[in-house]
N, CA and C atoms as an extended XYZ file, in Angstrom:
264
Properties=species:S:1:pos:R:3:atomname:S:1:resname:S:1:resid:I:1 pbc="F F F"
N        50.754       94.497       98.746 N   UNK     1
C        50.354       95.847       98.476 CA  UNK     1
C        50.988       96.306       97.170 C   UNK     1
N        49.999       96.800       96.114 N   UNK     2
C        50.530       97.281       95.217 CA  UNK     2
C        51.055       98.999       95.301 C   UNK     2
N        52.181       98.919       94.307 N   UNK     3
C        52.696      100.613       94.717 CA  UNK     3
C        52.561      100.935       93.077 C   UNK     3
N        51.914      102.168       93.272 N   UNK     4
C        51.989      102.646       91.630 CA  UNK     4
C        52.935      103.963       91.742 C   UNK     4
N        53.378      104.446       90.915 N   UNK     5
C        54.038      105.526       90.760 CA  UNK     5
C        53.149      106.332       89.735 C   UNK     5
N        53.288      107.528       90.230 N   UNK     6
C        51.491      108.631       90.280 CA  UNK     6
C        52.162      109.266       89.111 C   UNK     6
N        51.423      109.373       87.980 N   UNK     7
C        51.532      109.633       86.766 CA  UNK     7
C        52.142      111.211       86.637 C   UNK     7
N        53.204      111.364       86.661 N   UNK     8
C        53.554      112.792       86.700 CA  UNK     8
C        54.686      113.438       86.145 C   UNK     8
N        55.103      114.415       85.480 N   UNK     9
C        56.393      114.546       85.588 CA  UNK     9
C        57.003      115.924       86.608 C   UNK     9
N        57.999      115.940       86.913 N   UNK    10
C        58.621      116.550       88.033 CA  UNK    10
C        60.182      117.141       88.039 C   UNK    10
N        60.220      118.585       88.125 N   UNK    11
C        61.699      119.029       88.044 CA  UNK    11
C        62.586      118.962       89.181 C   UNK    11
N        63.305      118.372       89.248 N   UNK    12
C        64.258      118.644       90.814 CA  UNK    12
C        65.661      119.326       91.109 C   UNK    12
N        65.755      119.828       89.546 N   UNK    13
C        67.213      120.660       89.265 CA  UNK    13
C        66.998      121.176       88.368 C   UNK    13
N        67.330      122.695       87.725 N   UNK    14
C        67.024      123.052       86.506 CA  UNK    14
C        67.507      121.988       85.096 C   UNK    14
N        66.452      121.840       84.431 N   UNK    15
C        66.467      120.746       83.411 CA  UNK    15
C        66.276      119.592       84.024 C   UNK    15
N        66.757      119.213       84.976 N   UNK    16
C        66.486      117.702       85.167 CA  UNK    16
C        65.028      117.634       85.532 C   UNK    16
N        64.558      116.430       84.913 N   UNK    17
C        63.342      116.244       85.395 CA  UNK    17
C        63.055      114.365       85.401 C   UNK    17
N        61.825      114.064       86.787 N   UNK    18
C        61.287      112.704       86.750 CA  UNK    18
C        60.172      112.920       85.676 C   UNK    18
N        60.235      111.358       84.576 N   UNK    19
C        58.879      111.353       84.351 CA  UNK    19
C        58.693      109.795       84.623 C   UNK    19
N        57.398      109.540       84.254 N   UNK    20
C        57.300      108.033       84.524 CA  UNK    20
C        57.505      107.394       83.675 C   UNK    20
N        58.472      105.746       84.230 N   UNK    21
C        58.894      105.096       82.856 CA  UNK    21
C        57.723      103.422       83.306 C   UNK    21
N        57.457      103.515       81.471 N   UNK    22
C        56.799      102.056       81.407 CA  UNK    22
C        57.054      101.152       82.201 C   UNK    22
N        58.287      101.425       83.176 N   UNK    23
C        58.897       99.660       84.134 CA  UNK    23
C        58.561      100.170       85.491 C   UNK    23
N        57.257      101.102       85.738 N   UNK    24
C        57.009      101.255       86.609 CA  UNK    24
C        57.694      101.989       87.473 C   UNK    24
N        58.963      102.864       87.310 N   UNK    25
C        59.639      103.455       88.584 CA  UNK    25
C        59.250      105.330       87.763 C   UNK    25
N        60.950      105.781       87.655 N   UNK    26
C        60.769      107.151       86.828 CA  UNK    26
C        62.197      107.041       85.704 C   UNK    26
N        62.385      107.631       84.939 N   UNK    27
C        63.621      108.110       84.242 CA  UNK    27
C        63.496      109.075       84.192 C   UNK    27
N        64.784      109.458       84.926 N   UNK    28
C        65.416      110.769       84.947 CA  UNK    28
C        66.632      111.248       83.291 C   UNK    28
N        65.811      112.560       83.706 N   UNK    29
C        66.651      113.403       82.005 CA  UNK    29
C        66.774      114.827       82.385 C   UNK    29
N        67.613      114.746       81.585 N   UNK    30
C        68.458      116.033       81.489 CA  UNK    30
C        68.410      117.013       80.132 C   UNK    30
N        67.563      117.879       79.966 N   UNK    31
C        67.559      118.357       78.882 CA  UNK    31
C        66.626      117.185       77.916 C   UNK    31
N        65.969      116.588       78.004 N   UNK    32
C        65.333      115.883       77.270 CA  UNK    32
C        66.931      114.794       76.884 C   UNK    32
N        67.584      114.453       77.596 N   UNK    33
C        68.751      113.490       77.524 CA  UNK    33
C        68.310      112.385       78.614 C   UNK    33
N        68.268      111.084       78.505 N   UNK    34
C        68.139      109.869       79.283 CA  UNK    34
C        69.333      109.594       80.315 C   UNK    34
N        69.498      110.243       81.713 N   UNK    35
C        70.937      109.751       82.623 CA  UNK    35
C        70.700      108.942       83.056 C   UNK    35
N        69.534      108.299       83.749 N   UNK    36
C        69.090      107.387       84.295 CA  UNK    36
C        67.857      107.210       85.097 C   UNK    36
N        67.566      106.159       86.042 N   UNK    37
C        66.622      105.834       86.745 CA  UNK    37
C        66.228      105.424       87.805 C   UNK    37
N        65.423      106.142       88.809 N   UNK    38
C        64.903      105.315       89.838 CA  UNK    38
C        63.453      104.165       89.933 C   UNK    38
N        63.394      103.771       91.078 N   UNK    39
C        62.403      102.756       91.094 CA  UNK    39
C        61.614      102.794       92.971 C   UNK    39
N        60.796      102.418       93.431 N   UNK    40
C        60.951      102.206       94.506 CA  UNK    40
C        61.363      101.328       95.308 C   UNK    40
N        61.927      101.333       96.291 N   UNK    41
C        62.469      100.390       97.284 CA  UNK    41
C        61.623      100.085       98.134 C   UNK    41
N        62.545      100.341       99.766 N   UNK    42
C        61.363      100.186      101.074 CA  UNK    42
C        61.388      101.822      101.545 C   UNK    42
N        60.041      101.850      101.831 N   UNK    43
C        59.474      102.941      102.808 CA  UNK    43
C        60.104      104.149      101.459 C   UNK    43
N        60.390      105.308      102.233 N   UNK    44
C        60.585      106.580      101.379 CA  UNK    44
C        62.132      106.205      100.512 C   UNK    44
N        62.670      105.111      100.183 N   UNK    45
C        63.804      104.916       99.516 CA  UNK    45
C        63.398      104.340       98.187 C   UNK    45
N        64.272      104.983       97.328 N   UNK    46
C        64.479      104.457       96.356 CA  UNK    46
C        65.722      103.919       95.255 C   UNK    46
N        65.818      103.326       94.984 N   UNK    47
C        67.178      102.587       93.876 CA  UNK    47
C        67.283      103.766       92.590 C   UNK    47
N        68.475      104.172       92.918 N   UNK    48
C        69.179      105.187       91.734 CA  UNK    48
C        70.033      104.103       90.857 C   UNK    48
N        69.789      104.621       89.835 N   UNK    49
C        71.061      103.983       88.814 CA  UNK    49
C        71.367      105.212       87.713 C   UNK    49
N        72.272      105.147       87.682 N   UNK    50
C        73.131      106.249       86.357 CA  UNK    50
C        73.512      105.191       85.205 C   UNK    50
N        72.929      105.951       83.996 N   UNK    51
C        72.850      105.470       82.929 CA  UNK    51
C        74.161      105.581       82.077 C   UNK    51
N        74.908      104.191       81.887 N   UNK    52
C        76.312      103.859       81.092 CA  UNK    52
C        76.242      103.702       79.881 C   UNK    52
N        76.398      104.721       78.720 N   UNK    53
C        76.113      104.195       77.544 CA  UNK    53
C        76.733      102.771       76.928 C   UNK    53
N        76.319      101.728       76.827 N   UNK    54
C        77.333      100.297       75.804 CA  UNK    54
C        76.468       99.602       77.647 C   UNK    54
N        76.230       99.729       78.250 N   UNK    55
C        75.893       99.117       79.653 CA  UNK    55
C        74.355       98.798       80.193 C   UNK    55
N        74.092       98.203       81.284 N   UNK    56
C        72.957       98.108       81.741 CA  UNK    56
C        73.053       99.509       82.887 C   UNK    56
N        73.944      100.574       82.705 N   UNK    57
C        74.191      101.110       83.934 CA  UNK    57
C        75.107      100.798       85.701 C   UNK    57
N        74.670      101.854       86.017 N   UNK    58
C        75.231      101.381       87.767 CA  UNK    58
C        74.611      101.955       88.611 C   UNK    58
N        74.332      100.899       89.613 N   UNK    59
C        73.937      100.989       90.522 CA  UNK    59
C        74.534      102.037       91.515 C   UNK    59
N        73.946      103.354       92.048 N   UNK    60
C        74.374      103.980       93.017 CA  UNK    60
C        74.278      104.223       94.381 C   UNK    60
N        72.464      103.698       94.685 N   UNK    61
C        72.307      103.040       96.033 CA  UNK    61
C        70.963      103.107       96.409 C   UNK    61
N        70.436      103.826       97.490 N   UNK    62
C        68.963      104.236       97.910 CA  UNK    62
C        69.209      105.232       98.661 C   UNK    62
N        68.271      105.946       98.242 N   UNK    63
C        67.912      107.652       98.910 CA  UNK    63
C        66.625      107.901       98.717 C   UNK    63
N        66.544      109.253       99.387 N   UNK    64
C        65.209      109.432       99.250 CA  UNK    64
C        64.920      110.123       97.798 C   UNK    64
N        63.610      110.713       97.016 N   UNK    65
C        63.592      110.176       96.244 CA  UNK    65
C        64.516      111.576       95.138 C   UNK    65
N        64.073      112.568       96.367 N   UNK    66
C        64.903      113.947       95.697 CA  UNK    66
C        66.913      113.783       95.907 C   UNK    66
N        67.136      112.871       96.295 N   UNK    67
C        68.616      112.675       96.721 CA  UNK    67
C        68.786      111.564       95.632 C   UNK    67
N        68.133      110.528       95.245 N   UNK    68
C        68.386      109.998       93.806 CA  UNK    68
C        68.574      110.879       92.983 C   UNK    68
N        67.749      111.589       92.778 N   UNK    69
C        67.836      112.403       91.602 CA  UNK    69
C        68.767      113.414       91.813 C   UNK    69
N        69.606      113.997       92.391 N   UNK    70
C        70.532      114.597       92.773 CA  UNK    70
C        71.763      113.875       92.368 C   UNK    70
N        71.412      112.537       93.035 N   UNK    71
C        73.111      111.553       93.294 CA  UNK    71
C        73.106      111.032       91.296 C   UNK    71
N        71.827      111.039       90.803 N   UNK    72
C        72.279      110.039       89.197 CA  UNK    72
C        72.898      111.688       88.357 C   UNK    72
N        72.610      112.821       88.508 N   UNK    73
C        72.969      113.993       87.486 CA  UNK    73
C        74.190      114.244       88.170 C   UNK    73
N        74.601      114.184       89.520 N   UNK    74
C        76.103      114.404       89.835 CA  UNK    74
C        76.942      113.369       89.362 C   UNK    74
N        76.879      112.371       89.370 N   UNK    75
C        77.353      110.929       88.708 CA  UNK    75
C        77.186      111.182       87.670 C   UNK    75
N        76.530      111.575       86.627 N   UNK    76
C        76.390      111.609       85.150 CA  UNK    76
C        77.508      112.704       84.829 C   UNK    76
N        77.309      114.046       85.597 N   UNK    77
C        78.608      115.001       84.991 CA  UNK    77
C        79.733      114.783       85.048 C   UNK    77
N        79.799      113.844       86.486 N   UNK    78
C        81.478      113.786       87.346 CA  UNK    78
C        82.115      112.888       86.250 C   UNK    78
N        81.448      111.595       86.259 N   UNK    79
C        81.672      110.323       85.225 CA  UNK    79
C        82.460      109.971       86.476 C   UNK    79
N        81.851      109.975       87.540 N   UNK    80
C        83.063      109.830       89.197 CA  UNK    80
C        83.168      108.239       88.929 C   UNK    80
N        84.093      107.550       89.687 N   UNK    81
C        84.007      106.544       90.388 CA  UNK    81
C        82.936      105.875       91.517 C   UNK    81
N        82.100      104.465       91.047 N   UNK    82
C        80.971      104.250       91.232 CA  UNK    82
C        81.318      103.224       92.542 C   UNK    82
N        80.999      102.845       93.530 N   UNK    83
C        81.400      101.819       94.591 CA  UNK    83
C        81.483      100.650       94.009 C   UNK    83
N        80.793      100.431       92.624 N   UNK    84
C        81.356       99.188       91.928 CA  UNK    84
C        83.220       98.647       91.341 C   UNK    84
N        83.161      100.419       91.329 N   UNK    85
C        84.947      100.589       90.592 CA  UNK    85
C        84.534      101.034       89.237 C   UNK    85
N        83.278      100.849       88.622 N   UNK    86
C        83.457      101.797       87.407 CA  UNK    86
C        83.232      102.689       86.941 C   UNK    86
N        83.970      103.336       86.000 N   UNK    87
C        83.731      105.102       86.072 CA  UNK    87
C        82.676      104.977       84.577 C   UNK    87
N        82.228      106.672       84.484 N   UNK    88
C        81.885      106.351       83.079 CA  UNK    88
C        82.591      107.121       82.332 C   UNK    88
């Protein structure tokens, strides 16, 4: 089964917004700033990652799809500690 991600863009916090990225999932931004990206997983989950500048990023986990986007802009301000061990 193919899954497309429906051509759209979408606010879920003031400024933050999904749009769709060429690799098929969304990138999430902030102010027209790149924090990072989801993709889909299984069923209503999806793979968050917060964007590491010098990095491929980190992985933060699966949520649904408004709790990604929640969990990559709290991770982007905090610069918290990631379950990998690295901060940004």
């Amino acid at each position: 089964m193919e899954r497309r991600v429906p051509p759209t863009k979408r606010e879920f916090l003031p400024g933050v917004v999904l749009e769709v990225s060429v690799m098929g999932g969304y990138s999430v931004e902030r102010e027209s700033e790149y924090i990072g990206w989801i993709h889909a997983s299984i069923g209503d989950q999806w793979t968050a990652y917060v964007r590491r500048p010098g990095t491929s990023g980190d992985l933060l986990g699966r949520f649904t799809q408004e709790a990604a986007v929640k969990a990559i802009a709290a991770a982007w301000d905090a610069g918290a500690a990631l379950p990998n061990g690295c901060r940004g």
